[in-house]
C-alpha positions as MATLAB code, in Angstrom:
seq = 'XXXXXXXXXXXXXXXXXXXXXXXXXXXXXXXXXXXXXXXXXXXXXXXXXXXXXXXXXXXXXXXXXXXXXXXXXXXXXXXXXXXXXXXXXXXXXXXXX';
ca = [
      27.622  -23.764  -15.965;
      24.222  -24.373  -17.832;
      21.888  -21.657  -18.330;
      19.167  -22.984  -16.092;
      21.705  -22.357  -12.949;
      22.247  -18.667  -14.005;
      18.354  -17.715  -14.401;
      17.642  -20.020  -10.777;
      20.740  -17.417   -9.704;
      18.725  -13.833  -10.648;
      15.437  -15.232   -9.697;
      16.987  -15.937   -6.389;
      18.209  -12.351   -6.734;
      15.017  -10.688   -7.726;
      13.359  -12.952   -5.071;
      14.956  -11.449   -1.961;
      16.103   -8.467   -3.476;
      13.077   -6.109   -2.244;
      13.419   -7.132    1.564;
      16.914   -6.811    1.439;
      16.467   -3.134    0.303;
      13.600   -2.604    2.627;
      15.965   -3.991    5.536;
      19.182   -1.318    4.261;
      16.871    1.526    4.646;
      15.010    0.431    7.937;
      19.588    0.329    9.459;
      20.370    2.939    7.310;
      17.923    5.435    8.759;
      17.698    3.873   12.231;
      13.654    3.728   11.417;
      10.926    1.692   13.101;
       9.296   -1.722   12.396;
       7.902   -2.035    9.335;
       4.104   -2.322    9.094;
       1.525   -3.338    6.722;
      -1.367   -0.772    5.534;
      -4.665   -2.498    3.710;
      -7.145   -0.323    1.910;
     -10.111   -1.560    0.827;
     -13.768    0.919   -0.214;
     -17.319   -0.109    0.743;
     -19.195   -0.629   -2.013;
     -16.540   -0.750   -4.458;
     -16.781    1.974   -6.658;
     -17.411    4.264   -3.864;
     -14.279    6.304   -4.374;
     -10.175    5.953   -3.943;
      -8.205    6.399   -1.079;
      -4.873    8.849   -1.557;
      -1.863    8.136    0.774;
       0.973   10.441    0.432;
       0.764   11.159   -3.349;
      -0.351    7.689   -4.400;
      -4.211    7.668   -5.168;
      -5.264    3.745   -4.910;
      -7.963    2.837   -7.025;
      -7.603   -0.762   -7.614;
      -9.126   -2.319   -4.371;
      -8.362   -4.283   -1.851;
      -4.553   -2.325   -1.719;
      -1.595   -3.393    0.408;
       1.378   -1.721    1.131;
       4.577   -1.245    3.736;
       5.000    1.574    5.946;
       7.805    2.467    7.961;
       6.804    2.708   12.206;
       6.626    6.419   13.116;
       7.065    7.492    9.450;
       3.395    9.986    9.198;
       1.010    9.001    6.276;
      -1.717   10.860    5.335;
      -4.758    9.201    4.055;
      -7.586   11.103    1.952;
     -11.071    9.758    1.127;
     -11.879   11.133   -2.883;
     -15.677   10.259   -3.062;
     -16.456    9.302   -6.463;
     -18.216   11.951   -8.341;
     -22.006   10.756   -7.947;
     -21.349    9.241   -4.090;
     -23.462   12.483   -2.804;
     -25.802   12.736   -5.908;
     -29.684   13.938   -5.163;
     -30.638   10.444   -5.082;
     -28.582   10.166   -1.271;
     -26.762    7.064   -1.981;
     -23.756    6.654   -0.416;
     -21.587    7.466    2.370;
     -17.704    7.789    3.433;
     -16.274    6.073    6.434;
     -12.812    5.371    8.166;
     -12.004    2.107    9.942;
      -8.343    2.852   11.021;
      -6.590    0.070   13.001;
      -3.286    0.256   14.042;
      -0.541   -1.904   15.607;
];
C-alpha cells in the first residue's frame, strides 16, 4: 500500500474520531441530546463570558453541551465597561432548545 492510502486512512480517523467519542459518552452515561451553546459580546471588547471554568474571550464562541448537564455562565465586564464616562452595559440573551 502507498503512503497516500495510509494518511487518507488517519485523516478519515481524525475526521470522525470526535463524534464518535462524543456519541460513547452520550451511551455510556445514558445522557441527553447534545446541544449547541454560541457566545458572542456586544460591542466586542465588552468583556468574556466564563462557562464552567472556561473563560471565552475570543468571540463569536461555539461549543457542545450535554441535555440536562447544568452550565453556569458568568458575565466578566472588562475593566473600564463601568468607567465614570457611563459607557457600557451587560446583558443576557439566553435561548434554549
Amino acid at each position: 500500500m502507498n503512503w497516500n492510502y495510509h494518511i487518507n486512512v488517519l485523516n478519515t480517523f481524525a475526521t470522525h474520531r470526535s463524534d464518535c467519542v462524543k456519541q460513547h459518552i452520550q451511551d455510556y452515561f445514558n445522557l441527553g441530546a447534545i446541544h449547541e451553546l454560541t457566545l458572542d459580546v456586544e460591542p466586542a471588547g465588552c468583556g468574556t463570558i466564563q462557562v464552567n471554568t472556561i473563560e471565552i474571550d475570543d468571540f463569536s464562541w461555539q461549543g457542545e453541551y450535554f441535555e440536562g448537564i447544568p452550565i453556569t455562565l458568568t458575565a466578566i465586564p472588562a475593566p473600564d465597561i463601568n468607567s465614570a464616562n457611563g459607557r457600557g452595559h451587560a446583558a443576557w440573551s439566553l435561548k434554549s432548545p
